[in-house]
C-alpha beads as a LAMMPS data file, in Angstrom:
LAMMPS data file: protein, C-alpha beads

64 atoms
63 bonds

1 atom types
1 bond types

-500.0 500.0 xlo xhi
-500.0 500.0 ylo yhi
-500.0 500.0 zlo zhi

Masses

1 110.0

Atoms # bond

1 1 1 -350.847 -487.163 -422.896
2 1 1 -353.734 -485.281 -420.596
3 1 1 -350.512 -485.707 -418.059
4 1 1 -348.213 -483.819 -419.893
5 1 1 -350.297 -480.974 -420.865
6 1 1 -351.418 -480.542 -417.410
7 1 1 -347.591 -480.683 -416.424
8 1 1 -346.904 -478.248 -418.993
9 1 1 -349.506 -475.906 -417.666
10 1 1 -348.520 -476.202 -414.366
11 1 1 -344.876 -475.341 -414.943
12 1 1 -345.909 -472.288 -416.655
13 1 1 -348.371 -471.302 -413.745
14 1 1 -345.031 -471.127 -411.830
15 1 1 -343.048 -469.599 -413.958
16 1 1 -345.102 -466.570 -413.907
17 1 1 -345.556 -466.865 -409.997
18 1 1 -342.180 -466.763 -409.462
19 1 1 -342.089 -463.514 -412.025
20 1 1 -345.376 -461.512 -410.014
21 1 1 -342.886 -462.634 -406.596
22 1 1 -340.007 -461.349 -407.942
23 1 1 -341.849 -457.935 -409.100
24 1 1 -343.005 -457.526 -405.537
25 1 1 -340.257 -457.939 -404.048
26 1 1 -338.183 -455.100 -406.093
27 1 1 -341.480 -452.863 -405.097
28 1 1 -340.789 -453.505 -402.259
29 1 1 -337.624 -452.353 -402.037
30 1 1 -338.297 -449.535 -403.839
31 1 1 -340.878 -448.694 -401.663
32 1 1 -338.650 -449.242 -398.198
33 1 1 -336.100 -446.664 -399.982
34 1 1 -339.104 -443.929 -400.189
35 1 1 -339.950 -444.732 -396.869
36 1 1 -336.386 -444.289 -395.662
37 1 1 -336.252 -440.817 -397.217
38 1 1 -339.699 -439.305 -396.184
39 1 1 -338.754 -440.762 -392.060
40 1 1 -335.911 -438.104 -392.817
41 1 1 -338.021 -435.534 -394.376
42 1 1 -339.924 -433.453 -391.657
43 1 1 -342.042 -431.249 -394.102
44 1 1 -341.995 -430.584 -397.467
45 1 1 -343.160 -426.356 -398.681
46 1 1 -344.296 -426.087 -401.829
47 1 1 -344.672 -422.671 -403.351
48 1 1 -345.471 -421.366 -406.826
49 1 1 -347.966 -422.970 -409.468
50 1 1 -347.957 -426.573 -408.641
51 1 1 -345.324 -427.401 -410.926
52 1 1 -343.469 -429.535 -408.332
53 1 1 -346.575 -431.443 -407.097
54 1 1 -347.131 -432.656 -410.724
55 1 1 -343.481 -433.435 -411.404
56 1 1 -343.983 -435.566 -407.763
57 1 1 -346.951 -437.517 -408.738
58 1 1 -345.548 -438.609 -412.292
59 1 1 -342.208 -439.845 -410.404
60 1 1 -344.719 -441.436 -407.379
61 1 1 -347.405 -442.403 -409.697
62 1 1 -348.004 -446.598 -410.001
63 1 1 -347.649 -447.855 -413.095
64 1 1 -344.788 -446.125 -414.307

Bonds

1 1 1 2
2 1 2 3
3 1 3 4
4 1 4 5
5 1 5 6
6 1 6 7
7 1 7 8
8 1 8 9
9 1 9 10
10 1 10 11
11 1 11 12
12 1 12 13
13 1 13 14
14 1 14 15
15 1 15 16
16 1 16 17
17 1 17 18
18 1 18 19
19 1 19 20
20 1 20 21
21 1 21 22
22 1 22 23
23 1 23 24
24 1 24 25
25 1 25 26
26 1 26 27
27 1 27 28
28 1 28 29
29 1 29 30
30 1 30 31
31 1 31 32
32 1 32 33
33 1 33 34
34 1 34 35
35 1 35 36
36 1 36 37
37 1 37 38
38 1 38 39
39 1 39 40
40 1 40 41
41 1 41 42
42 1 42 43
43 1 43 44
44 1 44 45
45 1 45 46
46 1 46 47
47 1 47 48
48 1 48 49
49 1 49 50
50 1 50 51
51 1 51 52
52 1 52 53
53 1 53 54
54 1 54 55
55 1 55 56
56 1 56 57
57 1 57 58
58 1 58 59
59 1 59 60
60 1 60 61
61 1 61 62
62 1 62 63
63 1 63 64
């Protein structure tokens, strides 16, 4: 019975490996497509009251 339980256990452990590896890798690529855009970007100028900086940290911010 122990056996089974453990088993059980186990099987779920993976299960939510495989989910957190799976996660990372779409971050990943997510991150690789920012990457690709700011090696094209040479400088950004950013004028006025900040507006833009905010709007860029809510799209850039983890979490969301």
């Amino acid at each position: 019975m122990i056996f089974l339980i453990l088993s059980f256990i186990f099987l779920k452990l993976l299960e939510f490996l495989i989910k957190i590896l799976r996660l990372c890798k779409i971050m990943l690529k997510k991150m690789e497509f920012v990457e690709n855009i700011a090696d094209k970007i040479g400088e950004i100028t950013v004028y006025g009251n900040g507006g833009m900086v905010k709007q860029l940290k809510e799209i850039f911010a983890t979490g969301k």
